[in-house]
C-alpha positions in Angstrom: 35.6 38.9 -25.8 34.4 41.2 -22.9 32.5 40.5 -20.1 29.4 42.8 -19.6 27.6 42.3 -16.8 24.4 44.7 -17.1 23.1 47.4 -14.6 27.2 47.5 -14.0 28.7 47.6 -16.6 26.2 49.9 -19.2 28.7 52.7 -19.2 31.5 50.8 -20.7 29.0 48.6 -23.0 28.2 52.3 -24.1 31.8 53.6 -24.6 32.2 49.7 -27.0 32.6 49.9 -30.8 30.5 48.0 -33.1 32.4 44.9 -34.2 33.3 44.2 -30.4 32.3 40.5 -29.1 30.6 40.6 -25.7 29.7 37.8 -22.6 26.2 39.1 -21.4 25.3 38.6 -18.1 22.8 40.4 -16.3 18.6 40.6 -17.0 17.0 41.4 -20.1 13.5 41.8 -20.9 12.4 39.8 -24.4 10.2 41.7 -26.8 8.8 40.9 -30.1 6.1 42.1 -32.3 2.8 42.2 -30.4 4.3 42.9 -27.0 6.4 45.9 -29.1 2.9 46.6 -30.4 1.6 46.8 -26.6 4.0 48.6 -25.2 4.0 51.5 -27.3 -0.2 51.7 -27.6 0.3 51.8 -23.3 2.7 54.5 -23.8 1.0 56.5 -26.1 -2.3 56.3 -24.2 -0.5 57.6 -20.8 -0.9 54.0 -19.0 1.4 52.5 -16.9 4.0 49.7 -18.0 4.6 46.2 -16.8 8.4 46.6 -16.2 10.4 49.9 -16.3 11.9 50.6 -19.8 14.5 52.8 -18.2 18.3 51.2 -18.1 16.0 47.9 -19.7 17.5 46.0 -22.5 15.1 44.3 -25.2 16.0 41.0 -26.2 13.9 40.2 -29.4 13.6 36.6 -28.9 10.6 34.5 -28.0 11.9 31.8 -25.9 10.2 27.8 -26.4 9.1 26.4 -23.4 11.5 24.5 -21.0 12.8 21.0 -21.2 13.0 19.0 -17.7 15.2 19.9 -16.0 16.6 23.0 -18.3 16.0 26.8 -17.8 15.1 27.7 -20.6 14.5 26.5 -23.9 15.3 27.6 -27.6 16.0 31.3 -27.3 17.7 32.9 -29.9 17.4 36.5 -31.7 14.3 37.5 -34.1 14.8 39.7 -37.3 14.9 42.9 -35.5 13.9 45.1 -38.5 10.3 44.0 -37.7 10.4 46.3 -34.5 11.6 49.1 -36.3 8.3 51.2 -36.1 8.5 51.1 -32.8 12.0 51.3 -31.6 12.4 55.2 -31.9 9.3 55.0 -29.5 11.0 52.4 -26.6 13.9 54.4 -27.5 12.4 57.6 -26.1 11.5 55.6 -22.8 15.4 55.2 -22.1 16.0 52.1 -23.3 19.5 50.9 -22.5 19.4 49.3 -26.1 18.0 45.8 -27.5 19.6 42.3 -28.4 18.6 41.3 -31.6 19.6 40.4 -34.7 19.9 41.5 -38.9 20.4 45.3 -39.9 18.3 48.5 -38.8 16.5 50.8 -40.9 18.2 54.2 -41.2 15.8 56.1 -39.4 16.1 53.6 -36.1 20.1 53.8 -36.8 19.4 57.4 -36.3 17.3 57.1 -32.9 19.7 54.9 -31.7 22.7 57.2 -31.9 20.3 60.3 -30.6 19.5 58.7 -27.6 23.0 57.1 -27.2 21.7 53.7 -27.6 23.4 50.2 -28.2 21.5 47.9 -30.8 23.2 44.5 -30.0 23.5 41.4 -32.4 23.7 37.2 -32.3 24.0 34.7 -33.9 20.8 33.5 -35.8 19.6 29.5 -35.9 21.5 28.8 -32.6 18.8 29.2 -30.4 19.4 25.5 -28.6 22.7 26.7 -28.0 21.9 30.0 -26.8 19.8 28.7 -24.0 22.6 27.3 -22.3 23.2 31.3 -21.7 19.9 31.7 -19.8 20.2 31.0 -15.7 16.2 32.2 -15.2 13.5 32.9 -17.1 10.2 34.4 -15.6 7.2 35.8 -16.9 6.5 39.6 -16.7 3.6 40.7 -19.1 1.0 40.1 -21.9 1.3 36.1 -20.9 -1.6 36.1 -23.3 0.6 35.8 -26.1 2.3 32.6 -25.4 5.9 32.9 -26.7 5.4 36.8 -27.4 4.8 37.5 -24.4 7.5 39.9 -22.3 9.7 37.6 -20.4 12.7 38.7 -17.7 15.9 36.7 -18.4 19.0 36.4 -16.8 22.0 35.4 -19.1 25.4 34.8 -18.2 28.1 35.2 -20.4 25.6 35.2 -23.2 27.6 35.8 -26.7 26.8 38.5 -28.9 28.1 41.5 -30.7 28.1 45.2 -30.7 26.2 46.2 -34.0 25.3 49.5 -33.5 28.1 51.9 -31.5 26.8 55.6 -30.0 29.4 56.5 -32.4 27.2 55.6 -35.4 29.4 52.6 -36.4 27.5 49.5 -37.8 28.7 46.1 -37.4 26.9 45.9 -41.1 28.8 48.0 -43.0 31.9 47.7 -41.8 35.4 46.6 -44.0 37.1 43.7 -43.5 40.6 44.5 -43.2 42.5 43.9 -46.6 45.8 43.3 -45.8 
């Protein structure tokens, strides 16, 4: 497993092959659906956004509210296909990449390895585990939408895989070894 501590480390999470298992420390920005759905309508109209997308990883996760005395609660990855119509979009922006998980469309595969992107994966149904990762958690836009809304989140050592490489490899279709 290698550490990764973002905003430090992004050139050698760049240089990573897909398949490699990762401690992520370092903020992310979560994203779903309707705050995807915001961000590119801002865009596209010329407004300004609520957090630079430059260097920014998305984490598309909607995280539960807090337990006392926890930082978080459930947070774990969302089927990351849904933001495909978006992605090549964000992508654009110069996004560092996004932390999601399940298999990309070919045409966001594609954006991905034009911009030199890294499309991170975890593990799905462990979100009460996950959240042990989380040190801070702090609203930044679109509170409107409750769990959808954009929140900053500071992991540490947060597990997680390389899926997509800027290489082109894809944790997805890669061979077990036969030996």
């Amino acid at each position: 497993m290698i550490s990764i501590r973002l905003g430090k480390d992004d050139q050698k999470l760049l240089s990573l092959r897909a398949g490699t298992s990762l401690a992520l420390s370092g903020v992310v920005y979560t994203a779903r659906d309707a705050a995807h759905k915001r961000l590119s309508s801002m865009i596209r109209n010329g407004e300004p956004l609520p957090f630079p997308l430059k260097g920014a990883l998305l984490f598309y996760a909607g995280p539960a509210p807090a337990p006392p005395g926890l930082d978080c609660g459930a947070i774990g990855p969302t089927t990351s296909s849904r933001m495909d119509p978006f992605t090549p979009l964000l992508l654009e922006q110069g996004i560092l990449g996004a932390l999601g998980k399940g298999r990309r469309s070919p045409a966001v595969k594609e954006a991905f390895l034009r911009r030199g992107a890294v499309y991170l994966v975890a593990v799905g149904g462990a979100a009460a585990l996950l959240s042990r990762f989380v040190t801070k958690i702090d609203p930044v836009a679109f509170e409107d939408l409750g769990p959808e809304a954009v929140y900053s989140v500071e992991l540490n050592g947060f597990p997680c895989f390389v899926g997509l490489d800027t290489q082109g490899g894809d944790i997805y279709t890669m061979r077990e070894d036969t030996r």
